[in-house]
C-alpha positions in Angstrom: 100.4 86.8 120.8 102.9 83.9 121.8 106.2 83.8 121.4 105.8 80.2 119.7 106.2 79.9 115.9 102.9 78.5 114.4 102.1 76.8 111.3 98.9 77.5 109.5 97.6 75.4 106.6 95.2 77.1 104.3 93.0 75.1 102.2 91.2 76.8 99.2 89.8 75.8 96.0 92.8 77.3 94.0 94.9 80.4 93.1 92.6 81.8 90.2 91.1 85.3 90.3 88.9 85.5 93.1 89.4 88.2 96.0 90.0 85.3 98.2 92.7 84.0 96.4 94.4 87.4 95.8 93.9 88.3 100.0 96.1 84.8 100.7 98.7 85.6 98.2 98.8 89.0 99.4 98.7 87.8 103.4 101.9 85.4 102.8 104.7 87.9 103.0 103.1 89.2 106.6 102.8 85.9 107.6 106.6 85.1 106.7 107.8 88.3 108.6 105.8 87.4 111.6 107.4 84.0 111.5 104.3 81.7 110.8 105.1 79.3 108.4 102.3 78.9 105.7 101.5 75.8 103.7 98.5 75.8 101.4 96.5 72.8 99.9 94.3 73.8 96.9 91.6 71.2 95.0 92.0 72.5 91.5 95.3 73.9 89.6 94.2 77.4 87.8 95.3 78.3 84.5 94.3 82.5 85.2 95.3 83.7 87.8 97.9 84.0 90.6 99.0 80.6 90.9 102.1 80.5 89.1 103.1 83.8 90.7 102.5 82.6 94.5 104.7 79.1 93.2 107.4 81.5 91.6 107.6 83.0 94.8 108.6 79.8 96.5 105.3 79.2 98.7 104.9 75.8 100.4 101.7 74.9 97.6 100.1 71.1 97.5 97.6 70.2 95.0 95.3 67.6 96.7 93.6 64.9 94.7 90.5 65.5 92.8 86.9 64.6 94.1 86.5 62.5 98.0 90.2 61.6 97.7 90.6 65.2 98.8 89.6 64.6 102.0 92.4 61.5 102.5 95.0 63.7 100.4 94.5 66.6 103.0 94.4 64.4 106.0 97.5 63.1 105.3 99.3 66.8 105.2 97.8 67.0 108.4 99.3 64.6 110.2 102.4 65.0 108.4 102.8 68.9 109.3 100.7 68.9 112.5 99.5 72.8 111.7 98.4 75.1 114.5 95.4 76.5 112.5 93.7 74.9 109.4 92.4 78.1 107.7 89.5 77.2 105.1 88.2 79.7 102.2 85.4 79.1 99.9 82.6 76.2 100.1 84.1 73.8 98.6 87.6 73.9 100.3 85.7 74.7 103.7 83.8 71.5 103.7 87.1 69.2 102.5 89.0 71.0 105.2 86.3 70.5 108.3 85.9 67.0 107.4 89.5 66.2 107.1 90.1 67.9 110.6 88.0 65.1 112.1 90.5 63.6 114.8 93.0 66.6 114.6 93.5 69.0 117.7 94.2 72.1 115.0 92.4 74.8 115.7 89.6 74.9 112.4 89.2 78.3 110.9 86.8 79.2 108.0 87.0 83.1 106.0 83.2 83.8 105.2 83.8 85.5 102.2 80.3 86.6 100.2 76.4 86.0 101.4 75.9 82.5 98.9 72.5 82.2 100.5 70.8 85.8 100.0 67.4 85.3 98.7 68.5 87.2 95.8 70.6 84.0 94.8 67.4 82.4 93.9 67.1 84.8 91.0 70.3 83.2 89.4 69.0 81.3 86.2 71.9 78.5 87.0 70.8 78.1 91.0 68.3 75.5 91.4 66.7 75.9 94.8 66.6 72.0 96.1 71.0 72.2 94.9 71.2 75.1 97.0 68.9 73.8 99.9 71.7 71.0 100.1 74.8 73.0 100.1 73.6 75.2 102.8 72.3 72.4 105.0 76.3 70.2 104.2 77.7 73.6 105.1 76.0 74.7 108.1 76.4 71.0 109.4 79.7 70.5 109.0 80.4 74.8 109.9 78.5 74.1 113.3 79.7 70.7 114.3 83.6 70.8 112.8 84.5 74.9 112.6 86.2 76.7 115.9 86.0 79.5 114.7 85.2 81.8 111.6 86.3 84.8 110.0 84.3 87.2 108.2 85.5 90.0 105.9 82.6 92.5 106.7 80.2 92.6 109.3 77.1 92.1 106.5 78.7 88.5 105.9 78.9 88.3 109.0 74.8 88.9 109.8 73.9 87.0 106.7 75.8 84.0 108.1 73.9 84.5 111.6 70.5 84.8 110.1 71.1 82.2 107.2 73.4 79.5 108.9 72.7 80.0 112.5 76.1 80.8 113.7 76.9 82.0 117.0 78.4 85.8 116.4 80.6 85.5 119.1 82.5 82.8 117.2 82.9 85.1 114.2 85.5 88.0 113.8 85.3 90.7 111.3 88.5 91.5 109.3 87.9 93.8 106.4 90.0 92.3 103.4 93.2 94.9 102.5 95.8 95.3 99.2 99.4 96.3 99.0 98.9 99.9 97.9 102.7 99.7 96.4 101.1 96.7 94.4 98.1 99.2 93.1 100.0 102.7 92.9 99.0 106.1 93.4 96.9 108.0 91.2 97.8 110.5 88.9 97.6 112.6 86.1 100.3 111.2 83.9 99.4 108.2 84.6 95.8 108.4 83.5 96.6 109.2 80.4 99.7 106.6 80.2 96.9 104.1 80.9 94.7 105.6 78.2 96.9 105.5 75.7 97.7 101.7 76.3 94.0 100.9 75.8 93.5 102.7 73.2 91.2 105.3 74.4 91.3 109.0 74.2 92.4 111.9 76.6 89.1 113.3 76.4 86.4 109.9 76.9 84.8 109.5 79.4 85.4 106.3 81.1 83.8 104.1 83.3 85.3 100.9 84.2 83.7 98.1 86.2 86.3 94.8 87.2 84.7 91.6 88.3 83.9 88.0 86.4 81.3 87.7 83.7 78.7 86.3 86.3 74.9 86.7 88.0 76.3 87.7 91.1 78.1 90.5 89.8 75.2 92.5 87.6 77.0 93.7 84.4 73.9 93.2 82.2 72.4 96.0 84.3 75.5 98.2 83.7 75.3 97.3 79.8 71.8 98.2 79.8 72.1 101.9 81.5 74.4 102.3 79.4 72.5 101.8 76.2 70.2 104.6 77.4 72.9 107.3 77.7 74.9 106.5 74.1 72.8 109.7 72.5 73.6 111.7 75.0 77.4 111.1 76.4 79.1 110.7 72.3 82.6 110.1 74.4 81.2 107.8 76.6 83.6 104.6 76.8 82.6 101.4 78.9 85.8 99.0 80.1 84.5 95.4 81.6 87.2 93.5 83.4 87.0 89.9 84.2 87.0 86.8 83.2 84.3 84.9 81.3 81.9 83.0 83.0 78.0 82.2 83.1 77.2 85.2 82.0 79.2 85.7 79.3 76.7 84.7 76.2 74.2 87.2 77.8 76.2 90.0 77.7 77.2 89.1 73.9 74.0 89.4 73.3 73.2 92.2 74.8 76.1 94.1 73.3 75.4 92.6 69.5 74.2 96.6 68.0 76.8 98.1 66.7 76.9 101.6 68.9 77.4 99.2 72.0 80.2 97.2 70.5 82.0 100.7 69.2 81.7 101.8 73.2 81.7 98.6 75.5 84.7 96.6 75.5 84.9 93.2 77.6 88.0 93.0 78.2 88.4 89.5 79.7 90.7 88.8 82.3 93.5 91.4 83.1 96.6 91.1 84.8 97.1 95.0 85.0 93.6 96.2 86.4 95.1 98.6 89.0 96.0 100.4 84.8 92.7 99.4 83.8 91.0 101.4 87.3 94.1 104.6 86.4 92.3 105.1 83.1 88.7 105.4 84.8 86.4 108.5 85.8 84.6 106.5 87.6 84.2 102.7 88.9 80.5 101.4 88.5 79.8 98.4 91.0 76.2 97.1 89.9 76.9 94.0 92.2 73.9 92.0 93.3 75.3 90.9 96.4 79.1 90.6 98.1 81.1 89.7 100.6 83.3 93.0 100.4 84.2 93.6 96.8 87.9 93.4 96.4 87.9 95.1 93.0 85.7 98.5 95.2 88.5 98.4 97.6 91.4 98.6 94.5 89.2 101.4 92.7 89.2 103.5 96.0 92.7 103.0 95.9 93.0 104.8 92.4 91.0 107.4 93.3 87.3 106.9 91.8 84.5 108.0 92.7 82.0 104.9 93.3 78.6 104.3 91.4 77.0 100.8 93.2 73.8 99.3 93.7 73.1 100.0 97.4 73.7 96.2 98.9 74.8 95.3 102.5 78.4 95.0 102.4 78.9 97.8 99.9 77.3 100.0 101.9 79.9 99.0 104.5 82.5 99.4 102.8 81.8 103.0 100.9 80.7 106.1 102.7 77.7 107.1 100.6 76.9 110.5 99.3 80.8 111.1 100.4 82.8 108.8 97.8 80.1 106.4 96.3 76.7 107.0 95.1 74.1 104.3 95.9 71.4 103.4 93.9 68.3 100.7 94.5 69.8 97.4 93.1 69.0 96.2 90.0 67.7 99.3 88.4 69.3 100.4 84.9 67.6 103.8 85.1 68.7 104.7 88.6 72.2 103.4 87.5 72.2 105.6 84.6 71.5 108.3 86.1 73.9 108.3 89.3 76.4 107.9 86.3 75.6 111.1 84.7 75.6 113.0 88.1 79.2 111.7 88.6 80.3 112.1 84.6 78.6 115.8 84.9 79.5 117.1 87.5 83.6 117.9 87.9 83.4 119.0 91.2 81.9 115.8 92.4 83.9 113.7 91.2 86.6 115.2 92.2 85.8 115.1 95.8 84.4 111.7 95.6 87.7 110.7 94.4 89.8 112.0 97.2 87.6 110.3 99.8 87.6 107.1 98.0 91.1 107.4 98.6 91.4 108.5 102.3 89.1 105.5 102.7 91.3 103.1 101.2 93.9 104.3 103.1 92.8 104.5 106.6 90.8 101.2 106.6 91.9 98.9 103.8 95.5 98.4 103.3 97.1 95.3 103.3 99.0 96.1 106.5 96.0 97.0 108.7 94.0 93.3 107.4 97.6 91.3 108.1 98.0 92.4 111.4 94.3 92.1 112.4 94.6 88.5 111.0 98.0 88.1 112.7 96.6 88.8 115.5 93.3 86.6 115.3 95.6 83.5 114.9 97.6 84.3 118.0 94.5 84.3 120.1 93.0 81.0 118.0 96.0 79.2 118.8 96.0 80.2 122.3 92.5 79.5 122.9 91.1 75.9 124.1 89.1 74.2 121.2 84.9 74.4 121.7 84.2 71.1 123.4 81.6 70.4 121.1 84.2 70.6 118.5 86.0 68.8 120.2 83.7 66.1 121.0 83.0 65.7 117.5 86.4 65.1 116.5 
């Protein structure tokens, strides 16, 4: 990497909740040790989440005009701060940040960060297919024409953008997402039952804990549902959702309104202490439709869980099934109920699981290991001659 300090500009949608947003706040101290000076330009100020912790920690944040006068607002920190990289994240900001590098000689960088155009999407009550049709055509336009280069956090993101946007692949470098395991903590005894007792629960339940917003995408009706058929049989059975409300949040009101589900599935809304939340678990339950990576499965194989998902691209990547994570066809309650048992019955199992789920994190997913990859990939982005069709186009 050169010797030369460089300036990268991220643009994203905002500091909320999101695993994007929690990998940039996460990335900035690297960045500051490495000497690369960070600025970052969001669209939208966020009430939840990490936003006023990244401003308490005096990062270099601009809030850019709302709708088309994004574009001008972000334009003009360009020419003001003359980055090395722009670094985009999420549609929206992606699409602001290509168009308002037209006529700059910074290096465009967009983080693929999920699979948005899976045919499973199309399933998603809210997604109606001629919207959708649009976005991808505005992204893969302005992604082909106006993007250098592109960063994807597993290599399943990475296919799905191949097959669904037509990307080149050599223009796209996998960098698994990490977390600060001083952040998240070890795992331990004491600590299990610390976290118990702050929720409320008892030494004995048994606990299964699932983090992620109340939305399609992330299949907690089907977690709900298995659930409901093991009440009669597990008495101590206790479910912990974790998240934030969102689309699906009146579905899963109504699918909790008996009275044995209400006593033994709480939504918890969004939590600022999940790494407690995931230390009072037996086991993490990831009935995701589709993902990017899952930064909530990387934080539970930090604590120690054993994994219960439904068997989708990137979560296959990113577990080692039949080792730490059991993997079941997606969208199945009955399958999911019963991979939940296995785990809940069997001590020795879950004990096993656990350790690998930490030796995972450890040796592929810590915050150090993704900084210094990415690090690295701005070093050689900065260094390396823009495409000349980019160019061309700018």
């Amino acid at each position: 990497m050169s010797k030369r300090q460089l300036k990268v500009l991220f643009v994203i949608d905002g500091l909320g909740t999101g695993g994007a947003e929690r990998s940039l706040a996460e990335l900035l101290p690297g960045l500051a040790e490495a000497d690369i000076t960070a600025i970052i330009a969001c669209l939208h100020r966020r009430s939840e989440g990490i936003e006023s912790s990244v401003l308490a920690r005096g990062a270099d944040v601009r809030f850019l005009p709302r709708g088309p006068a994004s574009i001008f607002g972000l334009r003009r920190i360009i020419a003001q701060e003359r980055p090395d990289l722009i670094h985009t994240t999420i549609l929206a900001a992606s699409v602001v940040g290509r168009l308002a590098s037209i006529g700059s000689p910074a290096t465009v960088l967009t983080s693929l960060v999920n699979t948005p155009y899976a045919p499973v999407r199309r399933q998603d009550p809210r997604v109606r297919p001629l919207a959708l049709s649009a976005v991808r055509l505005l992204d893969t336009l302005t992604a082909r024409t106006l993007c250098d280069h592109f960063h994807a956090i597993t290599g399943a993101v990475k296919l799905s953008a191949v097959e669904s946007m037509g990307l080149d692949p050599a223009r796209i470098t996998v960098v698994h997402r990490g977390r600060d395991p001083d952040r998240l903590g070890e795992p331990s005894h004491g600590r299990r039952l610390a976290a118990r007792h702050a929720l409320g629960l008892q030494a004995d339940d048994e606990v299964v804990v699932n983090v992620g917003r109340q939305e399609f995408q992330k299949g907690q009706r089907y977690l709900i549902q298995a659930v409901a058929s093991m009440l009669d049989r597990r008495p101590s059975l206790k479910v912990l959702l974790a998240g934030r409300t969102g689309a699906s949040s009146p579905e899963l009101d109504r699918l909790l309104d008996r009275p044995m589900l209400r006593e033994r599935v709480r939504l918890l809304g969004h939590r600022d202490d999940v790494p407690d939340v995931l230390a009072a678990a037996d086991v993490f339950a990831f009935p995701s439709l589709y993902e990017g990576l899952g930064g909530a499965l990387i934080e539970a194989m930090a604590l120690g869980l054993p994994i219960v998902a439904y068997d989708v691209p990137a979560v296959r990547e990113v577990v080692d099934a039949g080792e730490n994570a059991i993997l079941v066809a997606p969208g199945s309650t009955e399958e999911l109920a019963r991979a939940l048992d296995r785990v809940l019955d069997d001590a020795a199992t879950s004990v096993a699981f656990g350790r690998r789920s930490r030796q995972i994190f450890l040796e592929r997913f810590t915050l150090s290991r993704s900084t210094k990859s990415m690090i690295e990939l701005y070093g050689r982005l900065a260094e390396a001659p823009a495409r000349a069709a980019v160019a061309d186009a700018r």
